[in-house]
Structures are given as C-alpha cells and as structure tokens.
C-alpha positions as semicolon CSV with decimal commas, in nm:
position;residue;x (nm);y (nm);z (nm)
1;X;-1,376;0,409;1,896
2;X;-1,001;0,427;1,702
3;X;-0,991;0,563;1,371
4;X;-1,197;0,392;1,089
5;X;-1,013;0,315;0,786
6;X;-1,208;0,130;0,459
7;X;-0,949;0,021;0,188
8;X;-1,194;0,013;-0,123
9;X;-1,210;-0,170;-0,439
10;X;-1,494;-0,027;-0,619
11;X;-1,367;-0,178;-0,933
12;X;-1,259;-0,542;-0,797
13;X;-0,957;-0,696;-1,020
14;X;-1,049;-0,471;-1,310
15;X;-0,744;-0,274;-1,490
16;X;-0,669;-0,091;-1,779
17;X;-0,294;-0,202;-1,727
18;X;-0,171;-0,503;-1,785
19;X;0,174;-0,490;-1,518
20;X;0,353;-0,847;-1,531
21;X;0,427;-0,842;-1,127
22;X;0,055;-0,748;-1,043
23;X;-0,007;-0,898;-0,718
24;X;-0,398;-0,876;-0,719
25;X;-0,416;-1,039;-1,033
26;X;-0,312;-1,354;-0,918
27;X;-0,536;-1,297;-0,573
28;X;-0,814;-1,292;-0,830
29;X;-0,736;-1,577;-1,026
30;X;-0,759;-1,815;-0,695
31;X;-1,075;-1,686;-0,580
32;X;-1,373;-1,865;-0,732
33;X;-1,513;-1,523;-0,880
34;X;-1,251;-1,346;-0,986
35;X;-1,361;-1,016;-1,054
36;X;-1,689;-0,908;-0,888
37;X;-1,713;-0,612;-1,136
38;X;-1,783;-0,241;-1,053
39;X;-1,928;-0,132;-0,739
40;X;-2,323;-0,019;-0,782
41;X;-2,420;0,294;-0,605
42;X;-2,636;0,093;-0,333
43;X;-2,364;-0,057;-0,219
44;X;-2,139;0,240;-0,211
45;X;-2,460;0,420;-0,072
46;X;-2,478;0,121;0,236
47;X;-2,089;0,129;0,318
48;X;-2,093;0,519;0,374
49;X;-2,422;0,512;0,579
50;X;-2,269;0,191;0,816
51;X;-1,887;0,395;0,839
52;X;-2,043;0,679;0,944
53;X;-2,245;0,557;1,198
54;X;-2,003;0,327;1,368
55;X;-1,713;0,605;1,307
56;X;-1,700;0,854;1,624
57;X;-1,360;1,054;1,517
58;X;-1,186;0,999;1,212
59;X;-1,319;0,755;0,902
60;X;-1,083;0,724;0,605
61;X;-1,225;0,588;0,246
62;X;-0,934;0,526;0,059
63;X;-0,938;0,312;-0,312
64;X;-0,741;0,058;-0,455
65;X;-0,787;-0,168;-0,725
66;X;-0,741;-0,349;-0,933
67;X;-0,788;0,042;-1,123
68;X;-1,034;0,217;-0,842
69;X;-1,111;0,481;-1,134
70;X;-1,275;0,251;-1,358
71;X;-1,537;0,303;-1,137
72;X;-1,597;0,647;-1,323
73;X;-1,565;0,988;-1,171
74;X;-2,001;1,020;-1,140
75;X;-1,912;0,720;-0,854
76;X;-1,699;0,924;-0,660
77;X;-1,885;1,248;-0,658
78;X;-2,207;1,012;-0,527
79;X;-1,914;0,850;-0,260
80;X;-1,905;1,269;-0,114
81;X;-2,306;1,304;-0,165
82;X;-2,357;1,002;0,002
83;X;-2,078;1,102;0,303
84;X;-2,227;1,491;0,364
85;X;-2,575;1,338;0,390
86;X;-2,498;1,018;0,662
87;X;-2,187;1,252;0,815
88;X;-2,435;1,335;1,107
89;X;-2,155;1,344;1,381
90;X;-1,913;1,547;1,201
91;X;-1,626;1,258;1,169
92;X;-1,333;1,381;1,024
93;X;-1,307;1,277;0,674
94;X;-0,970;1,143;0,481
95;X;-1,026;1,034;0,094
96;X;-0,735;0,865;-0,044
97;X;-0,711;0,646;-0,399
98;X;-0,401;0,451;-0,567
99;X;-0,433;0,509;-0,944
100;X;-0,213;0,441;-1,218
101;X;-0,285;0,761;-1,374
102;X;-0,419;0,616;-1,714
103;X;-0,785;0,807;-1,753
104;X;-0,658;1,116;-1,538
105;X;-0,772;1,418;-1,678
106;X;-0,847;1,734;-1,596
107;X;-1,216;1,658;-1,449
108;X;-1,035;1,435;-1,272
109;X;-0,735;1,613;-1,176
110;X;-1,000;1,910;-1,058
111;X;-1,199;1,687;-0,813
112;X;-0,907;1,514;-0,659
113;X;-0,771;1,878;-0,544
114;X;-1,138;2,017;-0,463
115;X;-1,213;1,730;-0,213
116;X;-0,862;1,720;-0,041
117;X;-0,811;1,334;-0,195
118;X;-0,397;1,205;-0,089
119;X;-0,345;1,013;-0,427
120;X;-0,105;0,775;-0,449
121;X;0,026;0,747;-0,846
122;X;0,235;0,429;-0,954
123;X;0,519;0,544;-1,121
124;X;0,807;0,287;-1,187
125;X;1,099;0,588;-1,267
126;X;1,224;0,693;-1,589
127;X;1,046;0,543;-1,935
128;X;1,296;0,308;-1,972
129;X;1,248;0,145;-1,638
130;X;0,848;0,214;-1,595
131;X;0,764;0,058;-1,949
132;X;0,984;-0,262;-1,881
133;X;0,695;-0,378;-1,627
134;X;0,387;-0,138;-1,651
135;X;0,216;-0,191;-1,997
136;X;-0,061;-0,124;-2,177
137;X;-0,342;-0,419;-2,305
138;X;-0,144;-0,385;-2,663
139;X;0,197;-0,402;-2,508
140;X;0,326;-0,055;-2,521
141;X;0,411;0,097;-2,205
142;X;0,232;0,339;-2,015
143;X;0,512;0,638;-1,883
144;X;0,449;0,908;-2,118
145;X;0,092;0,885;-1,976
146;X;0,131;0,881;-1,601
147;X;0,364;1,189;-1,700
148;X;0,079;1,400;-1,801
149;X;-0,111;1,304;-1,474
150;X;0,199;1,468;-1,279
151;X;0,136;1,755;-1,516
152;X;-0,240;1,761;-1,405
153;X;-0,159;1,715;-1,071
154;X;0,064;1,984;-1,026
155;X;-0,111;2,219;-1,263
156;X;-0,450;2,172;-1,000
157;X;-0,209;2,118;-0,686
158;X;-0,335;1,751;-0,594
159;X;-0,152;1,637;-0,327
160;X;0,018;1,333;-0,433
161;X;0,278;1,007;-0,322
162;X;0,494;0,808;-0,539
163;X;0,436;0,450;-0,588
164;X;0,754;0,210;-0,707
165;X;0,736;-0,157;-0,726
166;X;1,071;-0,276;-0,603
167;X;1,165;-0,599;-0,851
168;X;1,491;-0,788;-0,829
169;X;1,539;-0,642;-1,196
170;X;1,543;-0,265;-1,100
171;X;1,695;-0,308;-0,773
172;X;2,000;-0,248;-0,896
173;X;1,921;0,087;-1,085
174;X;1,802;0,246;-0,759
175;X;2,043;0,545;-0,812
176;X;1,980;0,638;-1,089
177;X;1,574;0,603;-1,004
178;X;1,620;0,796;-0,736
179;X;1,819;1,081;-0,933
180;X;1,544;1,069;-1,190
181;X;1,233;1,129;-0,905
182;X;1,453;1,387;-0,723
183;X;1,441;1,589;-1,094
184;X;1,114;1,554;-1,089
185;X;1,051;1,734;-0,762
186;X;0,910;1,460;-0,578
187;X;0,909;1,479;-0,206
188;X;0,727;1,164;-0,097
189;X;0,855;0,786;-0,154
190;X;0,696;0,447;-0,139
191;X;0,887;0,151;-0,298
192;X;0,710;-0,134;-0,267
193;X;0,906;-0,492;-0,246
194;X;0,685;-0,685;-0,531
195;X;0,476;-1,011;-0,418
196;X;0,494;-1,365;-0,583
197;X;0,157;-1,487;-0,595
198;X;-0,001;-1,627;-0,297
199;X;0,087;-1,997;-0,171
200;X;0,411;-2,010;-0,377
201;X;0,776;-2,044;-0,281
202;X;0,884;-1,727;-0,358
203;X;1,167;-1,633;-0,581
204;X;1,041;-1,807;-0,933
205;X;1,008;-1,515;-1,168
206;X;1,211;-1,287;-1,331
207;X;1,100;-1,001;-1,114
208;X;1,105;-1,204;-0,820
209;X;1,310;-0,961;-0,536
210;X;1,617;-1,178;-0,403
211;X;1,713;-1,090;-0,042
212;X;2,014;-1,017;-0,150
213;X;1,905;-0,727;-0,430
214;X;1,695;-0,615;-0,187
215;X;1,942;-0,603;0,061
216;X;2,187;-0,372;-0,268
217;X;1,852;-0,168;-0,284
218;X;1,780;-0,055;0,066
219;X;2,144;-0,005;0,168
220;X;2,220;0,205;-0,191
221;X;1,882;0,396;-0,113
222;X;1,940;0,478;0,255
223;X;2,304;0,636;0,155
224;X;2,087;0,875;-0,089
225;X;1,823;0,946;0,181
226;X;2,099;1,006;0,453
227;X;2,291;1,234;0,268
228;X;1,971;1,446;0,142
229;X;1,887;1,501;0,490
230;X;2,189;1,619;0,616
231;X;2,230;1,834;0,313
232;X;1,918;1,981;0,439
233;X;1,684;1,828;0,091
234;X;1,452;1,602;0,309
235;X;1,269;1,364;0,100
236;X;1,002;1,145;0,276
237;X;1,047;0,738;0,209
238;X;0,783;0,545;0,379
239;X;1,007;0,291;0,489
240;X;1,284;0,479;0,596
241;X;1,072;0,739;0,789
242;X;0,881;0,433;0,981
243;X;1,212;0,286;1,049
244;X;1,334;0,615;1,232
245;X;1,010;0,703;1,394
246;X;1,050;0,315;1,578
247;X;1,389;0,430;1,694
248;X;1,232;0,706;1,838
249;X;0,997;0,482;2,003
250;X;0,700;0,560;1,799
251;X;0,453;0,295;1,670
252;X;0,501;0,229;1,291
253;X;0,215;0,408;1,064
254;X;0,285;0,092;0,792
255;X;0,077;-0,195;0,890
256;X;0,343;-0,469;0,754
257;X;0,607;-0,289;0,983
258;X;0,440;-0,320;1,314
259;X;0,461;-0,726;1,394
260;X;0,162;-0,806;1,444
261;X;-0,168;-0,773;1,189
262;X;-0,427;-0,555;1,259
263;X;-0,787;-0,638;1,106
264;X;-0,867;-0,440;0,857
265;X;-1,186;-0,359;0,658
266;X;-1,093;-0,443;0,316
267;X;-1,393;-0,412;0,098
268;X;-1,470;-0,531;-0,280
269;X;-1,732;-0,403;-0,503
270;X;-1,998;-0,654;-0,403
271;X;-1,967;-0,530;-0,082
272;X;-1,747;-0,860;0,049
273;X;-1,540;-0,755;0,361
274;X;-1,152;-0,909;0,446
275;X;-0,911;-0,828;0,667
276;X;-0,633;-0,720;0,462
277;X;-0,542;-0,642;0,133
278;X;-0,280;-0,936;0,012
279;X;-0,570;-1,195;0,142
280;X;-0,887;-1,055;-0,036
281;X;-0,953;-1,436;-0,088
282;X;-1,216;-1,737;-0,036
283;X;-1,085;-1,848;0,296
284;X;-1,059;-1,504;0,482
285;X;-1,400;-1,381;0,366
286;X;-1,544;-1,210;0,684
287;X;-1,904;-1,101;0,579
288;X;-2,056;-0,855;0,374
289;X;-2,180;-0,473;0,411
290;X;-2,503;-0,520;0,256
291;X;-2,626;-0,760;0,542
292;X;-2,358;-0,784;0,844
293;X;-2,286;-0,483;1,050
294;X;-1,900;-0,356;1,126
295;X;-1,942;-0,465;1,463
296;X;-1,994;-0,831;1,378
297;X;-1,753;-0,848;1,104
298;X;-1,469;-0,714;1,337
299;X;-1,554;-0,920;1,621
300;X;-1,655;-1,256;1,390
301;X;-1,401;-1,547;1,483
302;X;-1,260;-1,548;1,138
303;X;-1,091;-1,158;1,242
304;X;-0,963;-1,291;1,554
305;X;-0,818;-1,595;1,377
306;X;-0,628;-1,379;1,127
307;X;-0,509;-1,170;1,365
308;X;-0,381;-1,460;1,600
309;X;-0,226;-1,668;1,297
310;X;0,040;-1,391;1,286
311;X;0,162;-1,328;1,654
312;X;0,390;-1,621;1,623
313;X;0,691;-1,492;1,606
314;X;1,045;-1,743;1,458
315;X;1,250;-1,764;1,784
316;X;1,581;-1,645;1,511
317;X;1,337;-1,335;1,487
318;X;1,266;-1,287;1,853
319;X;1,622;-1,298;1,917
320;X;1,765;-1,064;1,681
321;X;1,895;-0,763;1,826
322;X;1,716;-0,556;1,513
323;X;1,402;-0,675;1,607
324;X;1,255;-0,397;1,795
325;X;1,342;-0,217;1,467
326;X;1,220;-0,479;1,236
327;X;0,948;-0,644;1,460
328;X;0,984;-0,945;1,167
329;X;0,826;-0,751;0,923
330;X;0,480;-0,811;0,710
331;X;0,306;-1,141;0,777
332;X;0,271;-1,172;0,383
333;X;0,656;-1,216;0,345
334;X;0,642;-1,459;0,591
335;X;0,428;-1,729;0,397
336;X;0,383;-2,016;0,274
337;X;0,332;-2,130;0,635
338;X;0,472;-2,409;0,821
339;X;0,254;-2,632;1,043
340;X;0,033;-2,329;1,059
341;X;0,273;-2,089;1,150
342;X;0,441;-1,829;0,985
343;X;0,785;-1,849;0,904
344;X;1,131;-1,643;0,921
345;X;1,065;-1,344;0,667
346;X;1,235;-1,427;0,352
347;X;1,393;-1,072;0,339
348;X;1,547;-1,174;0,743
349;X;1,883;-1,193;0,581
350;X;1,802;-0,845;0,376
351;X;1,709;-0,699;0,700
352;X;1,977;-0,789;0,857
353;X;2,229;-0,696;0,610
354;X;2,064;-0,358;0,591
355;X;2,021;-0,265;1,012
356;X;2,401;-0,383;1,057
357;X;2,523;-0,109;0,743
358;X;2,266;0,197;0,840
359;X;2,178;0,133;1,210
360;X;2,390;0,356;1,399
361;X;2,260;0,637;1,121
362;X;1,921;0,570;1,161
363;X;1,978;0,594;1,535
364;X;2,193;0,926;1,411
365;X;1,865;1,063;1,247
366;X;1,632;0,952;1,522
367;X;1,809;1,207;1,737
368;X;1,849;1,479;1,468
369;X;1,464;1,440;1,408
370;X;1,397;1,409;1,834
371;X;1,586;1,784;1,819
372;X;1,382;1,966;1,567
C-alpha cells in the first residue's frame, strides 16, 4: 500500500478572511451547497478509523480550508485521540494544516509544536503588499496579525512554510518580497501562481497572473535563489527545488509538476470525498466516508476518469525540449478544455521563457546538489 495522504477541510468554504483572489470561494459558489459547515466529531471519528485501517506505512492528515481552524482547537486534539486509539498498526503519522494565522494563539501555537504539525502560514510579504489582497470582513488588512503568529511560532518552535499567492500585481515586486522574507529568517518558500475561477478564460481580473509577469517573476526569483545558494544561504522554494530534483531524475514531490494527476482523497466536512483540491465540485464527487470505503472510492470509475482526462498531453507540449522538466505542468492551468481535452498550459510561453534563461543553471545546481 503507498503512502496515504487525506487533504482535509474540516471547516468547508468557511473563512475569517475575506482575500479577493480566493480560489475556493468561487469552487463553493458553483457547487449546489456551498459550504457544508464544520466537520462533527463522528465524522472526523469515521475518517481516522477507515485511514488507519487501509494505511499500512505512512498516513498523512493534513487541513485546508476554506480556514481549517475554525474548526476549533477541542477538534483537533479529538483528530490525535481518535488517531492513538484506531493507530493499531503503528502507521507513521504526518499532521499538516494551511492557516492564515488569524485565531493563532498561544494554545494554539503550543499544540502545533507538541504534536509535530508542518504548518503552512499564508503570508503575502511586507504590510504593504499582504494587506493589498488579504483582508479582514471590515476591510482592513490582516499582516500585523499573521506577524504575531510568526512570533508564536518561533517563540514555541513550530515548524513552519511560507505561503505567497503569486498575482500579476505583485509579480513585479518579487525582489523586494523576497528581501523582505529573507529578513525575516525564513528558510522555506511556496509562491503560489493564483487561480481564476473554474470554467473561465483566464486572465479577466486585476490579479489575474499574465504569462508574461509570471514569466518577470520566476526568472527575477531564480537569479535570487541561484545566487543564495552559491553564496552558501540556501533557501528552500518549492518550485525551484522540484525543478532541480527532475533534473536529477527524481520524481516531482508537487502533484501539479508531475504530468499526470494522481487521485487524491480530498475530503470536506460532511465527509464528501474528491480527487483533488481545485475540483472539490458537483461533477467530481466520488463518494462519501460515512458510507463508502477507501477502496471503492479510489477504484470507483469517476477516479479513473479524472485521472485519464489529464494524460492527454498538446503535441506543442510533447515536443518541447523542456518538457521532461516541465512535464506540461498542473492539469488546472490547462482548462477550460477543448473537445474534452486539456489544453496547452496557459503559462507554456512563461515556461518557456523561464527554462531557456535558467536551464543550464538549474542543470548547474542539479550537479552541485548530486555532489553533496
């Protein structure tokens, strides 16, 4: 049996934030229940028991939202009663939650460290930049408070990532972003390209990334990482560090990197079960934990058909000589579909642009890295 891995969303759409490029708001708004409220302990109490007993090695619970700690910190310490009593083969446990940081405290903060949770924290860089996109219900923005939860997490030694939603209006401010998290001490990167809603030609808002900012991002970025590393200050990007590890002709950790999509077990509160997290919606619905088994849901028709949908791969793709680096990238990028069939990325010419300016350095660092 591979590794389990549940991607949790004990508090469905809910938030406490009120970000204007918030891609599971609009998944919400096209489901016909939008928000399927928090998770109830029965439910939490039936996922655990099933993980467990279809996990043989490793099972990971991670959280996601919507804002996973609106579920209250009482449902987490129930999610590690519930796993030490239905743990019964000793699986290796990972806990892992994406928070924006807003109800942190020190309970909080204390618990997180004490059960060995990898938090990712949303952080958008420096006030000016963070409060331009993630606000509060009233308006104001939300930095000074995800600044105290670094404080918190550093004062109880939580281990935690950096989350940045990469718009086409901060693209270009990448430097001094990345000056701004290097003064802050952080050592591990994820900038995430934002997502127009579902079923839309992309590129018709404001923060809408362009190919071609994106393209000004990555290249700007990869200069800063580059030159860190050789300077000896190695600072982990996601993207970067997947990018290297396929030129060393390892298989890419990011699911969106490796070509092809994977099923995954996706779960909202009302224990409702999809395959991946940027199509928690009506028409990939796979089953639900409180009747079906993971066994059927994995092997149901509807899994297979996602994961078939995206092995078509644009013949301007196949042909690229990036592509063993790229692989095409994340199905989601490559929507809406034509004639059933995804089509070219719409950050191909980004890609491109990017591999031809850092290639023979990433190739450079695949060796340095193949060394140590």
């Amino acid at each position: 049996m591979p590794p389990v891995s549940l991607l949790i969303k004990p508090a469905s759409s809910n938030c406490n934030l009120r970000c204007e490029y918030c891609f599971y708001h609009s998944i919400a708004e096209n489901r016909q229940i939008d928000s399927y409220g928090i998770m109830d302990t029965e439910t939490l109490e039936v996922l655990v028991k099933k993980a467990l007993e279809y996990s043989d090695d490793i099972c990971t619970f991670a959280f996601q939202g919507g804002e996973p700690t609106l579920a209250g910190l009482e449902f987490y310490k129930k999610l590690i009663e519930f796993v030490t009593k239905y743990n019964n083969k000793n699986v290796k446990i990972n806990y892992a939650i994406q928070t924006n940081g807003i109800i942190i405290d020190d309970k909080w903060a204390e618990f997180l460290a004490a059960n060995n949770f990898l938090v990712g924290l949303s952080l958008d860089g420096p006030k000016d930049i963070h409060d331009s996109h993630r606000v509060m219900p009233n308006g104001k923005g939300s930095y000074s408070r995800v600044i105290e939860t670094v404080s918190l997490f550093n004062k109880y030694n939580v281990e935690y990532n950096i989350l940045f939603v990469v718009t086409s209006n901060v693209a270009r401010y990448i430097n001094k972003i990345y000056k701004f998290f290097k003064s802050q001490g952080f050592k591990y990167l994820q900038f995430i390209p934002c997502l127009d809603p579902l079923g839309e030609q992309p590129g018709g808002y404001k923060h809408s990334l362009s190919p071609e900012r994106y393209a000004f991002f990555l290249k700007t970025l990869f200069d800063q990482y580059y030159t860190d590393i050789k300077k000896g200050d190695t600072i982990s990007i996601r993207y970067f560090d997947n990018i290297i590890g396929s030129a060393m002709g390892y298989k890419p950790e990011a699911c969106g990197m490796s070509g092809i999509c994977a099923c995954q077990f996706v779960i909202e509160s009302n224990g409702g079960v999809y395959p991946c997290d940027f199509y928690v919606i009506d028409e990939w619905y796979l089953g639900n934990l409180n009747k079906d088994s993971f066994e059927d849901i994995i092997n149901s028709e509807k899994a297979q058909e996602f994961i078939e949908v995206s092995k078509y791969i644009d013949p301007n793709c196949s042909g690229c000589r990036w592509f063993h680096l790229c692989r095409g990238g994340c199905r989601r990028d490559r929507e809406p579909f034509v004639d059933g069939k995804p089509v070219l990325n719409r950050y191909c010419p980004a890609f491109m642009e990017f591999f031809e300016y850092a290639g023979n350095r990433i190739f450079e660092l695949a060796q340095y890295f193949s060394r140590r």
